[in-house]
C-alpha positions as CSV (number, residue, x, y, z in Angstrom):
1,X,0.0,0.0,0.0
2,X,2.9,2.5,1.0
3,X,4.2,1.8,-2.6
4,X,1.2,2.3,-4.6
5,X,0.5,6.1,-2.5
6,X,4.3,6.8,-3.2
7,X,4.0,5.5,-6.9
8,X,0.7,8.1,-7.3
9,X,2.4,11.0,-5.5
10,X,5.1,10.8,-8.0
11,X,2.8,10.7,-10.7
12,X,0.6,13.8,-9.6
13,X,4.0,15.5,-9.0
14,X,5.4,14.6,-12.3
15,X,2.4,16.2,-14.1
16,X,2.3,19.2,-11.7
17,X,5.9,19.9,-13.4
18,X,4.8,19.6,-16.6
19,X,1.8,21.5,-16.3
20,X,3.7,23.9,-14.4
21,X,6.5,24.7,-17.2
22,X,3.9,24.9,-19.8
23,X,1.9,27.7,-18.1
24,X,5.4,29.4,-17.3
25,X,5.9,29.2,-20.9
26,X,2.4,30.1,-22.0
27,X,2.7,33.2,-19.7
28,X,5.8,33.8,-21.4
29,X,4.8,34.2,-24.7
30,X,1.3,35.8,-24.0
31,X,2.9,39.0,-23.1
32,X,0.3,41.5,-22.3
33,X,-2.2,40.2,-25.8
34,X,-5.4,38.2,-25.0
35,X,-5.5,34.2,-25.4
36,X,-6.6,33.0,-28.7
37,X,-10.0,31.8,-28.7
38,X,-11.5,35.1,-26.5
39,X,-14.2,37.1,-27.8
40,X,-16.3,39.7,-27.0
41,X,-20.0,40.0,-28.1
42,X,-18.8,37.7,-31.1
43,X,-15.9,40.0,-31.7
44,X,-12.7,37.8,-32.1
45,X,-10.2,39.7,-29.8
46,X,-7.5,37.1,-29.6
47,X,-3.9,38.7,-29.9
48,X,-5.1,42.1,-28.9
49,X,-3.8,44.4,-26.3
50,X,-6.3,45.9,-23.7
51,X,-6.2,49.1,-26.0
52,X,-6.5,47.8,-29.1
53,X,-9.5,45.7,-27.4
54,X,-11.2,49.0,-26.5
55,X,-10.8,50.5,-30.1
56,X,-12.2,47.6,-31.6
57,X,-15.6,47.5,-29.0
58,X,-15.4,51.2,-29.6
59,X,-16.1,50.4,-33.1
60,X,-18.4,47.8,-32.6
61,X,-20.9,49.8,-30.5
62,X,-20.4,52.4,-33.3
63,X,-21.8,50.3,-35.4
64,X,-24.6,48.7,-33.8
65,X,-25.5,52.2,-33.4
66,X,-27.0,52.7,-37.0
67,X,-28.9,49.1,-36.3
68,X,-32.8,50.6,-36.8
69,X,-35.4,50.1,-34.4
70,X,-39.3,50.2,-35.3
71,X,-41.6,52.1,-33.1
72,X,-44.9,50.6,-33.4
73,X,-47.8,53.4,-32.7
74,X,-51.1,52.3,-32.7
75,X,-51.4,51.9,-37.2
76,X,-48.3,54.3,-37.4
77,X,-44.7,53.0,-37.7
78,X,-41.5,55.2,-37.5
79,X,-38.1,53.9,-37.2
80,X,-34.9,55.4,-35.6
81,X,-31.1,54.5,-35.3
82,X,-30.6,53.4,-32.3
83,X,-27.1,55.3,-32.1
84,X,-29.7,58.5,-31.7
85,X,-30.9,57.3,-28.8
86,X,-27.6,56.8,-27.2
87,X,-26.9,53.0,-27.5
88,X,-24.1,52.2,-25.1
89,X,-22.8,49.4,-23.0
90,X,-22.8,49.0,-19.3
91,X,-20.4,46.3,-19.1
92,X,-17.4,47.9,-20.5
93,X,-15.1,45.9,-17.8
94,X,-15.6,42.9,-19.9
95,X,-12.4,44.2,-21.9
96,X,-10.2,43.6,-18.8
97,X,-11.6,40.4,-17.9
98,X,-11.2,39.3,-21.2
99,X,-7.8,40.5,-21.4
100,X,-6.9,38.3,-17.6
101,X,-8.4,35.4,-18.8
102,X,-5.5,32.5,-18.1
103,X,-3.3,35.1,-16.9
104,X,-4.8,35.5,-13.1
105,X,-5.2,32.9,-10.3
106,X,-2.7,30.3,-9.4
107,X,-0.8,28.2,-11.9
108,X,-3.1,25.4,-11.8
109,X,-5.9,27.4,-12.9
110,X,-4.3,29.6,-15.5
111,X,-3.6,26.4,-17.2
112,X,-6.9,25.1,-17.2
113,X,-8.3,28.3,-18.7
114,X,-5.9,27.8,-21.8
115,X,-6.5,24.5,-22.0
116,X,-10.1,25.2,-22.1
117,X,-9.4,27.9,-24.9
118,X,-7.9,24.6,-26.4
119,X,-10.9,22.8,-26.9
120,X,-14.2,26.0,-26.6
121,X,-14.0,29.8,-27.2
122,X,-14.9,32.0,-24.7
123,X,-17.3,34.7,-25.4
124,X,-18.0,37.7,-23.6
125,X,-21.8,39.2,-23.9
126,X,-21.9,42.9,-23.9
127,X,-24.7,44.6,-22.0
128,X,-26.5,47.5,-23.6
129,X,-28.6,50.6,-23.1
130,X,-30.0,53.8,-23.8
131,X,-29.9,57.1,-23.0
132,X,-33.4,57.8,-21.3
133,X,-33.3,61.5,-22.0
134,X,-32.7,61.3,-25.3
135,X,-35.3,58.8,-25.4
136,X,-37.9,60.9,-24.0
137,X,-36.7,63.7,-26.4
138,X,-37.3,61.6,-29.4
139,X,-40.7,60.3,-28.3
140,X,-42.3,63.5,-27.4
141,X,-40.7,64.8,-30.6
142,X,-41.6,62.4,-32.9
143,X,-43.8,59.5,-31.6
144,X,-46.4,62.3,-30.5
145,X,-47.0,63.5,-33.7
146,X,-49.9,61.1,-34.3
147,X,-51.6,61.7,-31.1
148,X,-55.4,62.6,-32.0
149,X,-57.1,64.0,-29.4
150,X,-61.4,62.7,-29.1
151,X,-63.7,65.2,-30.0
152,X,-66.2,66.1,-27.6
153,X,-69.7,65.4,-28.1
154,X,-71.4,68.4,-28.8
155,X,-75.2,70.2,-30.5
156,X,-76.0,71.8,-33.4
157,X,-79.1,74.6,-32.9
158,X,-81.6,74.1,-35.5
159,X,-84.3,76.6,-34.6
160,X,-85.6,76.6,-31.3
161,X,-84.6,72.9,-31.0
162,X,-81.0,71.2,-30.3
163,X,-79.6,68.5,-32.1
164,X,-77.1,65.8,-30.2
165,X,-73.7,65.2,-32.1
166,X,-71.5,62.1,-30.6
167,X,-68.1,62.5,-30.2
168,X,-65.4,60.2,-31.3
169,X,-62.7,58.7,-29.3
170,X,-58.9,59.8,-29.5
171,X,-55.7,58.4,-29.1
172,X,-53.0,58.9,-26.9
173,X,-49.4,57.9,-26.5
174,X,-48.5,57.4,-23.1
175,X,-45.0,58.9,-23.4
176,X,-43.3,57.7,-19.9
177,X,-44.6,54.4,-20.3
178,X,-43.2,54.7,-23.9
179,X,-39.7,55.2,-23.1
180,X,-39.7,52.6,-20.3
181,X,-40.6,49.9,-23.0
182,X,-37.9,51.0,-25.1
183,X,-35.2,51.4,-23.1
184,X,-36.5,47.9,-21.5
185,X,-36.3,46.4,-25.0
186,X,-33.0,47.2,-25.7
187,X,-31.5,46.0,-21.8
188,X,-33.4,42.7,-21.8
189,X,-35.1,41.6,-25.0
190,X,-32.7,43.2,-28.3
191,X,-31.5,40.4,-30.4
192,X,-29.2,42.2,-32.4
193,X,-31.7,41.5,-35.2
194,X,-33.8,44.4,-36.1
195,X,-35.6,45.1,-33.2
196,X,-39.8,46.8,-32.6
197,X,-41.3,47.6,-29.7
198,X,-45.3,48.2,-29.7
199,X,-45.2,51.9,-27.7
200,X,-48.3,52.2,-25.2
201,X,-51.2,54.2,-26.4
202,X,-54.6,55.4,-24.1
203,X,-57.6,55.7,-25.9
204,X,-59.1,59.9,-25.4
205,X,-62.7,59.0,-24.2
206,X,-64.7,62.4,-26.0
207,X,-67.1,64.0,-23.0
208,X,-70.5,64.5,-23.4
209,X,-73.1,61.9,-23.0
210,X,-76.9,62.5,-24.9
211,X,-78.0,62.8,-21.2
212,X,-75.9,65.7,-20.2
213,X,-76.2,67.7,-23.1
214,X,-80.0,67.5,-23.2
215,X,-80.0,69.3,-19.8
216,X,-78.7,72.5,-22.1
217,X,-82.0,73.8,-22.5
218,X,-82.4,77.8,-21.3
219,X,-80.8,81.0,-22.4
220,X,-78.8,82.3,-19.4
221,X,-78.0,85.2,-21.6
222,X,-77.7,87.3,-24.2
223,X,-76.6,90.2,-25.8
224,X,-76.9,92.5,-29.2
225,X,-74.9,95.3,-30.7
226,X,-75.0,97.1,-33.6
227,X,-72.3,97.9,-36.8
228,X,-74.6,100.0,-38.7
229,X,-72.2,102.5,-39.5
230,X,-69.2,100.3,-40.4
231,X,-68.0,99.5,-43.9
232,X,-68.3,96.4,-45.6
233,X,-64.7,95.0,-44.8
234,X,-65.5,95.4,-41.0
235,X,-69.2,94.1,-41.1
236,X,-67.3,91.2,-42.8
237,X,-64.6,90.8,-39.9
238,X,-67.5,90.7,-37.5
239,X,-69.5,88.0,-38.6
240,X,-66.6,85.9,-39.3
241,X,-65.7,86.3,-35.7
242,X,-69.0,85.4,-35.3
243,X,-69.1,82.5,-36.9
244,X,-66.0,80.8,-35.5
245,X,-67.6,81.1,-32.1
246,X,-70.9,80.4,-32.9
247,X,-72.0,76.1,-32.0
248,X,-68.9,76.1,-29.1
249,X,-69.9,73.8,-26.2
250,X,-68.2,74.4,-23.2
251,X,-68.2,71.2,-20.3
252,X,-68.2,72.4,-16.7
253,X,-64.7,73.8,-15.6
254,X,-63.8,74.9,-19.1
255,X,-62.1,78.3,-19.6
256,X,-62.7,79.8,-23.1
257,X,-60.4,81.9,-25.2
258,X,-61.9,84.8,-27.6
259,X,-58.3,85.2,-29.0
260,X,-57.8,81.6,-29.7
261,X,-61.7,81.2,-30.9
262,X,-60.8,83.9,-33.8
263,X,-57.0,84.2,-34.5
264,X,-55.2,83.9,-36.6
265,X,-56.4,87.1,-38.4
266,X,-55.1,86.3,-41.7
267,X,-56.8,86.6,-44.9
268,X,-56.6,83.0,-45.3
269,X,-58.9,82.7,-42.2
270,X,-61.4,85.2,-43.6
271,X,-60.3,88.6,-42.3
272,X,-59.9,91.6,-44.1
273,X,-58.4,95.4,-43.5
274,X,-60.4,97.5,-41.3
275,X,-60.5,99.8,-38.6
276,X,-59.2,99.6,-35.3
277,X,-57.7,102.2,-32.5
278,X,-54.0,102.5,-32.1
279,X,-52.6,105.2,-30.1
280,X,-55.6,107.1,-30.0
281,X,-56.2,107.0,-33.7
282,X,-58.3,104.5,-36.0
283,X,-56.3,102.9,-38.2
284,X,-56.6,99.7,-40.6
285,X,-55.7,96.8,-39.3
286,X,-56.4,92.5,-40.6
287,X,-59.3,92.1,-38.4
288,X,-60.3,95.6,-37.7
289,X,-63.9,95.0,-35.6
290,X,-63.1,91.6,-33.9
291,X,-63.2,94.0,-30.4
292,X,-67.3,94.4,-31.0
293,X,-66.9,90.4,-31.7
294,X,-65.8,89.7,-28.2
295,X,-67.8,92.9,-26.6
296,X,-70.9,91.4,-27.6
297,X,-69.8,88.4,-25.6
298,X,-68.4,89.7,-22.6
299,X,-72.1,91.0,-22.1
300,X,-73.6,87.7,-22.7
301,X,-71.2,86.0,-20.6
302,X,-71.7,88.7,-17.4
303,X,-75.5,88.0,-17.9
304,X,-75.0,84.0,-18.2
305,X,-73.0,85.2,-14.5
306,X,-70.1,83.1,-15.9
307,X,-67.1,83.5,-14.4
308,X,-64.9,86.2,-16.3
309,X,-61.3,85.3,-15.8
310,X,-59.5,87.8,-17.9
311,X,-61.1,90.5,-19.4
312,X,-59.2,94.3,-20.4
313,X,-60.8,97.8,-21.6
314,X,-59.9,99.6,-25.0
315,X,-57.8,102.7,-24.9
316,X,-60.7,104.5,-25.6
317,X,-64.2,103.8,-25.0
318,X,-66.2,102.4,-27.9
319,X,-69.7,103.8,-29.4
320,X,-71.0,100.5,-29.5
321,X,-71.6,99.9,-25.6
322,X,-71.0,102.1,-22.2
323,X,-67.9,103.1,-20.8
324,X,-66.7,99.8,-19.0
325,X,-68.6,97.3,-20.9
326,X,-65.9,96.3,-23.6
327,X,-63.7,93.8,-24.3
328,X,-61.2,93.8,-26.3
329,X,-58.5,91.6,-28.3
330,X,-55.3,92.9,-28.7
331,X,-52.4,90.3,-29.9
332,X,-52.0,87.9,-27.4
333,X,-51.6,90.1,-24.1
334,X,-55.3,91.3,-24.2
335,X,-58.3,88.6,-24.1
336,X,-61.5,87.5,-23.0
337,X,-61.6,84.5,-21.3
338,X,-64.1,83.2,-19.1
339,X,-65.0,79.9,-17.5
340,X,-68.2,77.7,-17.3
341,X,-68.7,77.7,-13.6
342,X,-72.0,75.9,-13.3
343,X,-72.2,72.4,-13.2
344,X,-74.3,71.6,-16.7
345,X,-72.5,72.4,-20.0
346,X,-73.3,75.5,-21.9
347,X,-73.6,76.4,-25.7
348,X,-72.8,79.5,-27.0
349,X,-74.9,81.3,-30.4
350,X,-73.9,84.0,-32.4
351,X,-74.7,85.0,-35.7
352,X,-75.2,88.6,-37.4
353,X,-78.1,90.2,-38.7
354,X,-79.3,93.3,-40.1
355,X,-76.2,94.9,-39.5
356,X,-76.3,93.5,-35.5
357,X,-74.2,90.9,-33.8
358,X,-75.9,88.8,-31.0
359,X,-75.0,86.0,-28.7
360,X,-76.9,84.3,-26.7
361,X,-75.6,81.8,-23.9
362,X,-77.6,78.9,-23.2
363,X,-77.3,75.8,-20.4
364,X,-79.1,74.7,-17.6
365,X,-81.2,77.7,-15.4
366,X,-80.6,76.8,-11.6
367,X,-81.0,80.6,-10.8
368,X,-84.0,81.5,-9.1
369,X,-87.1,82.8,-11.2
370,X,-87.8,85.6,-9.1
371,X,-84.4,87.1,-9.5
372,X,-83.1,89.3,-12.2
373,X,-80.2,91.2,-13.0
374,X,-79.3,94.5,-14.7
375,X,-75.9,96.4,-16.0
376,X,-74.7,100.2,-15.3
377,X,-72.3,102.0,-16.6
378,X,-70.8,105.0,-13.8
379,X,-68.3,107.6,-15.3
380,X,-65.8,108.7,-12.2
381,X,-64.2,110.9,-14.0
382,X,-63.0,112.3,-17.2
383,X,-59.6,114.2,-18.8
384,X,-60.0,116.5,-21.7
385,X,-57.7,116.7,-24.2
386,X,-54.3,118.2,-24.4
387,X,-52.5,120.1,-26.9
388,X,-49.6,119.3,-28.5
389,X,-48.3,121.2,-31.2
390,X,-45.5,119.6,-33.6
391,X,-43.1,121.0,-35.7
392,X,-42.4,118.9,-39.1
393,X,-39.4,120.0,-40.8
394,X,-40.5,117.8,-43.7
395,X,-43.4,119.9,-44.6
396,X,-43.5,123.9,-46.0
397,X,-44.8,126.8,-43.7
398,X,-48.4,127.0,-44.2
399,X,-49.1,123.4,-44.0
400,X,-50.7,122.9,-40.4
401,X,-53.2,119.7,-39.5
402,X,-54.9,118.7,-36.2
403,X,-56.2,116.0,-34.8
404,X,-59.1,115.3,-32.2
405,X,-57.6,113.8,-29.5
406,X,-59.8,111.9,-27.0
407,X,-61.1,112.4,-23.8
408,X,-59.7,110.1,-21.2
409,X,-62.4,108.7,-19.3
410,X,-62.8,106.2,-16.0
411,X,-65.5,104.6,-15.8
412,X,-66.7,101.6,-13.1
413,X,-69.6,99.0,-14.3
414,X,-71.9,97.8,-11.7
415,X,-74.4,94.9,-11.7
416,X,-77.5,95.5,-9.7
417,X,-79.7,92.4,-8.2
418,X,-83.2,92.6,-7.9
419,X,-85.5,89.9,-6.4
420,X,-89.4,90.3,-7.2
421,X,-88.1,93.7,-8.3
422,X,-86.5,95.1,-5.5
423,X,-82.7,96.1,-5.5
424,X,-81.0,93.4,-3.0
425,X,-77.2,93.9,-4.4
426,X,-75.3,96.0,-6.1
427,X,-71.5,94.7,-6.8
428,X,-68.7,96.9,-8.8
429,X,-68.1,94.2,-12.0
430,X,-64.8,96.6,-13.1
431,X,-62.7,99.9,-12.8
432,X,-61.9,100.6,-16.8
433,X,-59.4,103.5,-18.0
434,X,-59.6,105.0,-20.6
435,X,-56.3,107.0,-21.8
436,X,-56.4,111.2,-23.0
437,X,-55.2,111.2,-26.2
438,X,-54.0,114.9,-26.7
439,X,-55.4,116.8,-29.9
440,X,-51.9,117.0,-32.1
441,X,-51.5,120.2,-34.3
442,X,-48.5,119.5,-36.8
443,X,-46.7,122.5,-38.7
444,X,-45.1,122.6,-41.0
445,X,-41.8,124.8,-41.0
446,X,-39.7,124.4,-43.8
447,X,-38.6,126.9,-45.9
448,X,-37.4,130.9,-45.5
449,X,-34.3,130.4,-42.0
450,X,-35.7,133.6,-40.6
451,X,-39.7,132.7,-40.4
452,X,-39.0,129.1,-39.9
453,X,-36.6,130.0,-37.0
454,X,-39.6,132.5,-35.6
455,X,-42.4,129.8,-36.3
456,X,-40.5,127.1,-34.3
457,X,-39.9,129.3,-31.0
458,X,-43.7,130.0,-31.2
459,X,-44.1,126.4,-31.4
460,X,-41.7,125.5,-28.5
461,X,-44.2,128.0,-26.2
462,X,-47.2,125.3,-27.0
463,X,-49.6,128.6,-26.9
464,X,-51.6,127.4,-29.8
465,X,-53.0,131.5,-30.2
466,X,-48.9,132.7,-30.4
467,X,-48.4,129.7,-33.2
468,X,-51.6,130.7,-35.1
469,X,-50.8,134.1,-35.2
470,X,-47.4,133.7,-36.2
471,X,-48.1,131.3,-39.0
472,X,-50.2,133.9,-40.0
473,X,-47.6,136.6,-40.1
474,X,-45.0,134.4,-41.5
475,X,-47.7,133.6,-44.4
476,X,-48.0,137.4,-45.3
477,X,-44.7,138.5,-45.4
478,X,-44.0,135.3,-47.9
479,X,-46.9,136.9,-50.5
């Protein structure tokens, strides 16, 4: 027995030796390249230093960046590089561990990791990902696009009578869940082989039921004004403001834009060139009358006793209502906008006719019977006009033109409550101002140095008399 343990012990020694001066000389002549037989992610990186390792994964992930991916949206398809949405690998450190393999660990196991080179190739998986923000960029960029909101149900008037018009539902993507599915994709599910991902949509349910909207069934209020004095470009502008308003359904809780309602005012939307004020003066403008548009409203709307959420004055007060009861549009920093505050949904009608512009606001009357409610206009107080007297070197002496210049007014609107007829409340609705525009007399003073020199200091007095009576002088002694 002692024999046969001796005779073994000299065997497994025998072979330790041998296996021992074969790693020595593998390690030898393996230098600081990887084994044969290593890859990474299918890349062959046998003979390779660490570096040149990194330069060649470098590439790879390069290159798997312009692999495409399909985004599946509902019917819609778009596809992407995935290199745009910031492929990369996590497991970098795969390079090193590649590069150790049979070169760490004692020299028993170095040589069983080459000998296992010997016979199977070792291959290295890379893990991937993306860049979520640049993921979420590209979604709410592109995937978006073919979001369609559901259209509310809503009524179309026909007479006295009101006639129910289902809505349809829309389609929505749900972005976050979007990108979570795509980046999830690519860490746990990518092939390598073109990849698609089905993106998560919600479907828009449209508001409105048949029930609901049958409960909009009294007028809350209304209101009329009359263009008869306006040309035909403005008459025009008004009853295409009209018209884009007229048939709007607003649900409970909704806040509704004038500006939005009728802009752009384009040609192309149906506007022409017509009057409006700027800087105290009437001048043309695309859309000129669109103020008695939402004017008209703002009345309805304070007699509906919907909540007015934004509302601003002209800078000078209007012929078609009282001081304080305008509205006007200006660009986008002057607006109308008012909420539905009851708990039914309203409808809103306007149309022209006859040269007048009405609305009419109709819901659900919850008010009680036996109370009413009434409008006054109060002027505080008024500025009359200045006088401002200009000299225009561009025109000759004797030329001389004024303008009116307007009053500036304030002026408070109050709505009065009466119950059975009798005056319960009275509550100030808004404090309007009106500018003063001063009246502007411009005169002309070129020609002769000596009377355009004496016209100009009269001018610089602002004494309109000394100016007239100058100009006056000046004009004789040029006969």
């Amino acid at each position: 027995m002692r024999k046969m343990t001796w005779f073994a012990g000299l065997v497994l020694s025998l072979v330790l030796t041998a296996g021992s001066t074969e790693a020595q000389a593998a390690d030898a002549s393996s230098g600081n390249v990887i084994h044969t037989g290593v890859y990474i992610d299918g890349i062959d990186v046998s003979g390779m230093t660490v570096a040149e390792a990194q330069t060649a994964i470098e590439s790879y992930v390069q290159e798997m960046g312009t692999e495409p991916l399909t985004l599946n949206i509902g019917d819609n398809q778009l596809q992407t590089a995935l290199g745009d949405l910031g492929l990369s690998c996590t497991n970098l450190e795969v390079i090193e561990e590649a590069a150790q393999l049979g070169k760490t660990g004692n020299i028993i196991q170095r040589y069983k990791d080459r000998k296992d080179l010997e016979h199977e190739n070792k291959n290295y998986q890379l893990e991937w990902t993306l860049d979520s923000a640049l993921v979420t960029e590209y979604v709410n960029a592109e995937c978006t696009q073919f979001d369609q909101e559901a259209v509310d149900a809503t009524l179309e008037k026909n007479g006295s009578s009101f006639e129910y018009v289902a809505g349809t539902e829309g389609l929505l993507l749900d972005v976050e869940g979007s990108v979570e599915a795509i980046v999830n994709y690519i860490e746990n599910e990518w092939d390598y082989i073109e990849g698609s991902v089905d993106l998560p949509v919600e479907i828009d349910e449209p508001r409105g039921s048949e029930e609901e909207l049958s409960r909009i069934q009294d007028e809350l209020g209304t209101y009329t004004t009359s263009f008869k004095t306006s040309n035909s470009n403005r008459s025009a502008n008004i009853a295409r403001g009209a018209e884009l308003i007229n048939g709007t359904v607003l649900y409970p809780g909704d806040t509704f834009s004038a500006y939005e309602a009728v802009s752009p005012f384009t040609t192309a939307n149906g506007y022409y060139m017509a009057g409006s004020y700027l800087n105290g003066e009437t001048v043309d403008s695309m859309g000129g009358g669109i103020c008695q548009v939402s004017t008209t409203l703002y009345n309805a709307v304070i007699r509906a006793e919907l909540e007015v959420v934004e509302r601003s004055g002209h800078s000078m007060p209007v012929s078609y209502v009282d001081p304080a009861a305008d509205a006007a549009i200006a660009g986008t920093y002057k607006d109308l906008k008012f909420t539905n505050n009851t708990d039914s949904p309203v409808y809103i009608e306007a149309y022209t006719s006859n040269k007048t512009i009405t609305f009419t606001i109709y819901g659900e009357e919850t008010r009680d019977p036996d109370r009413t409610i009434a409008f006054t206009s109060t002027t505080v107080s008024t500025t009359p006009p200045t006088t401002q007297i200009v000299a225009d070197a561009g025109q000759p002496i004797g030329y001389i033109v004024a303008t009116n210049g307007n009053t500036g007014v304030v002026a408070e609107l109050y709505k009065h409550v009466y119950v059975d007829g009798v005056e319960q409340e009275v509550t100030k609705v808004n404090k309007t101002t009106y500018r003063m525009f001063p009246r502007t007399i411009t005169v002309g003073v070129a020609g002769d140095e000596t009377l355009s020199n004496e016209l100009q200091a009269a001018i610089a007095t602002q004494d309109e008399a000394l100016v007239n009576a100058t100009l006056a002088s000046c004009m004789e002694r040029m006969q």
